[in-house]
N, C-alpha and C positions, 0 to 999 in steps of 0.2 A: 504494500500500500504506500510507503513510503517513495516507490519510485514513481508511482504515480500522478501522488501528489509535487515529486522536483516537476513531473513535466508539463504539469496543470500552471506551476508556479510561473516555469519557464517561458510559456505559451503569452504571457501578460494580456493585457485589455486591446481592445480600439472604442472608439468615441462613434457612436449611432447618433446623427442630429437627422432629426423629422421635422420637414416644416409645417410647421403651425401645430407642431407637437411638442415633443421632449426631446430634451437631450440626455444621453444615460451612456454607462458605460458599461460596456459587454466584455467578459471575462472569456477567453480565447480557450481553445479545447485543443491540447497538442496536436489532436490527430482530425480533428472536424470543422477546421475553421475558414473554412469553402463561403463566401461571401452569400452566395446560393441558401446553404446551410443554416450560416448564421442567420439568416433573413426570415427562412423559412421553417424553422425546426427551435431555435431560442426563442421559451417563453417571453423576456424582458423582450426581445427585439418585436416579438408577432404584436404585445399588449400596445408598445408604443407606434405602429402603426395606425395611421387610417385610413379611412375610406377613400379616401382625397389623397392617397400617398402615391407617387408615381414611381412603380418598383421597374418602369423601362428606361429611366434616366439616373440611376443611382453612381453616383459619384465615388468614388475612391481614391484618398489624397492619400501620399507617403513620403516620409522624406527618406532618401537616399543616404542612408549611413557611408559612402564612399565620395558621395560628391557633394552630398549636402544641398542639396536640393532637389526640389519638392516633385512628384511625378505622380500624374494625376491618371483618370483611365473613368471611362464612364460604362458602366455596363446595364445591359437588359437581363433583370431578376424576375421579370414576369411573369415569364415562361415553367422555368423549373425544368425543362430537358435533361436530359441526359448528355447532349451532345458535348465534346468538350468544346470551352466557347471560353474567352473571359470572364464569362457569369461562374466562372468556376475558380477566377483566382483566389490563392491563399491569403490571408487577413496576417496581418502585422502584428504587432505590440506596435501601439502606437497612430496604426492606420486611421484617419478619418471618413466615417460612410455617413455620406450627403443624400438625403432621400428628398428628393424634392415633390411637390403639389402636385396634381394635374393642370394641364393647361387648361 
């Protein structure tokens, strides 16, 4: 259990901002932390969702621990596929996910 928990430890947060919702932080799962995932499958993340949430325009900000600056990536979470796509990239320690309104 204790290994576990190093990799639960390891794995740290990223920041969920919903607009015209909440902002919360989501605690990252070594092995599950598929943007897709997080989005669709994390209680905290589904609660702070709403109806007005545009999960085909979701944002992912990261800063570059080698260059130091910031790299951004917009993906479509709306679908849920399978396919491999960006909508499946791995989440940071650290990473920013921007869920924006509908238009």
């Amino acid at each position: 259990m204790a290994i576990l928990n190093h990799f639960r430890d390891q794995a740290g947060e990223a920041t969920l901002i919903v607009a015209g919702g909440a902002t919360i932080k989501l605690p990252l799962q070594p092995f599950y932390s598929q943007i897709t995932s997080v989005l669709s499958r994390n209680n905290t993340a589904r609660a702070a969702l709403t109806s007005n949430s545009d999960l085909a325009r979701v944002k992912i900000t990261r800063q570059n621990p080698q260059t130091n600056k910031k790299e951004e990536w917009v993906v479509d979470c709306s679908h849920g596929d399978s396919s491999v796509s960006l909508s499946d990239l791995w989440l940071r320690a650290g990473d920013v996910i921007e869920v924006p309104a509908k238009p």
